[in-house]
N, C-alpha and C positions, 0 to 999 in steps of 0.2 A: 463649932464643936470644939471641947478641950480633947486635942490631941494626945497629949500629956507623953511625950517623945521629950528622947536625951538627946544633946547636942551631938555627940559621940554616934548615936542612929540616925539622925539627921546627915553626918558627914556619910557615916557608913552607906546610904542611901544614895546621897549622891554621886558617891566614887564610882558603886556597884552598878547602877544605874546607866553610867557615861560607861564603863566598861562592857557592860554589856551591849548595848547601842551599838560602838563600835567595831565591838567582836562580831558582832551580827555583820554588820556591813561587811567586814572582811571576810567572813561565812560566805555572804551572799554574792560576794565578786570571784570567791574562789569556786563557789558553784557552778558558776553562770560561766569561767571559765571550764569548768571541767564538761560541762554539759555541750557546749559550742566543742569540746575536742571529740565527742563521739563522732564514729561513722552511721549510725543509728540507735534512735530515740531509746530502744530496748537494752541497749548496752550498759553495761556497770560504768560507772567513772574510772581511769588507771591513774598511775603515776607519771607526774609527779604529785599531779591537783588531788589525787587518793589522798595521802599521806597529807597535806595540804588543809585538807581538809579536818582528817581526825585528827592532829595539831589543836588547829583552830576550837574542835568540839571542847576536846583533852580542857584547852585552857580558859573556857567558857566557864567550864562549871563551877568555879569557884564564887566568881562575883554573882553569878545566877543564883545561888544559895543565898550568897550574903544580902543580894535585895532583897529576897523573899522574907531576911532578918529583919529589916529594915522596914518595910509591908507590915510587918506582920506591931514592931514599937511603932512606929508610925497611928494603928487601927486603934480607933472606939473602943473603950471597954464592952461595950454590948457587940461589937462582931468581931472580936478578936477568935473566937470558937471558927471563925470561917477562914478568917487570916493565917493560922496555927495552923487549917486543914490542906490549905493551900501549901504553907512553908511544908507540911509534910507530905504532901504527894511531889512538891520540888526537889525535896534530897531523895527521895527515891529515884526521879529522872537523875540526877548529877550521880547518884551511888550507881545506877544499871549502866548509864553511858559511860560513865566511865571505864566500869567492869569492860565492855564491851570493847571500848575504840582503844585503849591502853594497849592492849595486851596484842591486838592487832597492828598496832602502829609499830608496838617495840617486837613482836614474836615471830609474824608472819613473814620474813624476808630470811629469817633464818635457813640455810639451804638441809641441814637435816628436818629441818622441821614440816618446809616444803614439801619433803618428799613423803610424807606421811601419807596413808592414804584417808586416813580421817581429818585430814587440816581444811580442804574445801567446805564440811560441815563445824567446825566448832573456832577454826581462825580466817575466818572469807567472811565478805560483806555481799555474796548474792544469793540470794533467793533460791531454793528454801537455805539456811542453815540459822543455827543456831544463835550467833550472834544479831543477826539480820533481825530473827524476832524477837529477842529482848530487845533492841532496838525502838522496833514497832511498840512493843509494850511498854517502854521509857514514854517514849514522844507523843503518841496517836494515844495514850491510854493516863497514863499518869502528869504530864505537863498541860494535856486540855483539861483533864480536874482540877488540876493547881489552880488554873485561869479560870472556870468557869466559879470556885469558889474563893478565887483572889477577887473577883470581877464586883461583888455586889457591897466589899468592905466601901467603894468608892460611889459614896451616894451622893455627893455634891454635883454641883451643876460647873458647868463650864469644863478647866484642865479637868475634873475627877470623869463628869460624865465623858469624855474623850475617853479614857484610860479604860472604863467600865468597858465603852462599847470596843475598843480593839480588843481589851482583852477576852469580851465576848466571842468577838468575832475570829480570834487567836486558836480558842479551845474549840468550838464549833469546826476548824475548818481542821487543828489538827486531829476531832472525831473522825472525820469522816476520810481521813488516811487510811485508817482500819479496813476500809472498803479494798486497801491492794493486797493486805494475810487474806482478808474472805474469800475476795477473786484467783491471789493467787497472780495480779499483775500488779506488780510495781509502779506501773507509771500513773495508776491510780490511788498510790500514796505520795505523787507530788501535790497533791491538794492540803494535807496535811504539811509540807514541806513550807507550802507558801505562809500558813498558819504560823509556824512559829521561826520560820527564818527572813519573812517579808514582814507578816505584821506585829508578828514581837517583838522585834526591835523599835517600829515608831513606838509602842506603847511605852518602851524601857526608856528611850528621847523626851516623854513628856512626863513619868516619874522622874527624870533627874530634874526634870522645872519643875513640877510640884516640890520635891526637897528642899529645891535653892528657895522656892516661894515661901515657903509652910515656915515656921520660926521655931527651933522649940520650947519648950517651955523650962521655966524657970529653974 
């Protein structure tokens, strides 16, 4: 297939790519840490690994765009219409998370702020408030569309069919996160969690080998 990508999206690709991978991993260590600190499963995560954490979101969302730029020069003139839908259900997840975990990371420790009595709904990360579900509608709603129609630009066999099927399996699993707003329990939006902080990162490890592989064109 004429890929017909710039050198420049090819590099952009693979920076974004390995950046991501690795922010992922660091996501998923500081998770795994914050998860092993509760007294139980129902619990919110605290600080330090809180803050630790929406850090880590904060500084994700950058190069998570910039692959999806990359995705998107990278695709076939006949499915870039999918590529394009994907890069923009992307910056919507980077535009809401960020809205969300910023303003939490930098506002919420404020001791007038604290003492509000509307800050548990509109600056807290637990169930119900405010941020908590734009959250859900970033990740469970808008980054599994992204995947489910980043997913089919990748129609080759071998690294593409790898990438198709995580990234199938990415969007599918953070749909079914939505299952913890329906219910109303949390811990059945860790299935979405695994979606795109377990298997989105290997998918984002074998776009950076795709990039380094793929040449681009003239």
């Amino acid at each position: 297939m004429d890929i017909g990508y710039s050198a420049s999206a090819r590099r952009l690709g693979l920076v974004s790519a390995v950046a991501v991978a690795l922010l992922g991993l660091v996501y998923l260590a500081l998770l795994g840490a914050g998860f092993a600190s509760l007294a139980a499963a129902d619990q919110p995560i605290g600080d330090p690994w809180f803050s630790r954490l929406e850090l880590a979101i904060v500084v994700m969302m950058p190069p998570l765009v910039t692959l999806m730029v990359a995705v998107h020069a990278w695709t076939a003139p006949e499915a870039r219409a999918l590529s394009l839908a994907a890069l923009v259900f992307m910056s919507l997840v980077a535009l809401l998370t960020t809205a969300v975990h910023f303003p939490i990371l930098v506002l919420s420790r404020d001791p007038a702020l604290a003492a509000q009595p509307w800050t548990p709904l509109l600056l807290s990360f637990r169930w119900p408030s405010l941020p908590y579900a734009i959250d859900i509608l970033a990740w469970d709603l808008f980054f599994a569309l992204s995947m489910l129609f980043a997913a089919p630009v990748f129609a080759g066999r071998g690294l593409e069919a790898a990438i198709r099927r995580l990234m199938v399996v990415s969007g599918l699993l953070a749909l079914a996160g939505l299952a913890g707003a329906a219910s109303g329990d949390m811990r059945l939006r860790n299935i979405g969690i695994v979606g795109y902080a377990v298997v989105f990162p290997a998918a984002a490890a074998l776009l950076a080998l795709l990039f380094h592989r793929k040449r681009p064109s003239a």
